[in-house]
N, C-alpha and C positions, 0 to 999 in steps of 0.2 A: 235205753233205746238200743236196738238190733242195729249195728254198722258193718255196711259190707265194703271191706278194700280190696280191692281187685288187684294193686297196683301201690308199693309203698315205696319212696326216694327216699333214699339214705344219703345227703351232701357225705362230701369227702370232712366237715367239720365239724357235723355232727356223728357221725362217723369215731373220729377222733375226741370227742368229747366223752361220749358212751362206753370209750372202750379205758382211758387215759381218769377220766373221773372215776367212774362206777366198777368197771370192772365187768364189763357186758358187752357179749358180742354181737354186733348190729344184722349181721345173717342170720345168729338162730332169733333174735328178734323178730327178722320180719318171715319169716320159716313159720311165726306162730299166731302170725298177725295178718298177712294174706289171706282172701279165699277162704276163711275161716266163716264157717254160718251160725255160730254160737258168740261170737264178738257181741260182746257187752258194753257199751260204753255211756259216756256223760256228754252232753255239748253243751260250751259256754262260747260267750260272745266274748272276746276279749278286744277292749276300743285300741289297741295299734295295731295288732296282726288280724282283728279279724276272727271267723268262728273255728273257735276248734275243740278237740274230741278227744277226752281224757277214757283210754282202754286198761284194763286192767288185764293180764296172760298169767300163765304161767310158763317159763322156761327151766325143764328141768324139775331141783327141788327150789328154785325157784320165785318167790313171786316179785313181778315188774308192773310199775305204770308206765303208761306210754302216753307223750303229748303229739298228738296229731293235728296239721293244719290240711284243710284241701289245698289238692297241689296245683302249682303254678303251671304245669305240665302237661296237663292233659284235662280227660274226661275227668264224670262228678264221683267217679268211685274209686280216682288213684289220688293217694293225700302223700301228704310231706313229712316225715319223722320230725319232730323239734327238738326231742329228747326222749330220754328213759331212765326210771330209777328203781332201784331198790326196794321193795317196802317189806 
C-alpha cells in the first residue's frame, strides 16, 4: 500500500531509543520518511496500540524499517514513530 506522511513525531524516547539501541539518527529518518510519494508500506492491526504501518527507507547505504502508529496529534496523515531497525 502507497502511505502518505505529511507530518512524523519523533517522542524524546523513541528518540533516545533509535539512536542508543540501533545506532540511527531519527532526523535523517524522518528526512526520508515525510512527503515521500513512493512510501511503500504494510498495515496491520495490532490489538493494544491499534493500526500501524510497517515502511521500509533507505538511509544512506542504508536499509531501515520503520514502525509507525497514526499520531495522537493531529490530522490522518501525521503518524507517530514507535521505532526503527536495521535490516
Amino acid at each position: 500500500m502507497r502511505l502518505w506522511v505529511a507530518r512524523l513525531h519523533i517522542s524524546a524516547r523513541t528518540e533516545a531509543k533509535i539512536r542508543g539501541r540501533h545506532g540511527l539518527d531519527p532526523f535523517e529518518i524522518r528526512e526520508h520518511i515525510e512527503c515521500r510519494r513512493t512510501l511503500d508500506g504494510r498495515q496491520y492491526d495490532d490489538p493494544a496500540r491499534g493500526r500501524q504501518y510497517i515502511v521500509k527507507v533507505t538511509v544512506g547505504s542504508q536499509r531501515i524499517v520503520a514502525v509507525l502508529y497514526a499520531s495522537r496529534h493531529g490530522a490522518e496523515d501525521e503518524f507517530d514513530l514507535a521505532s526503527a531497525y536495521l535490516i
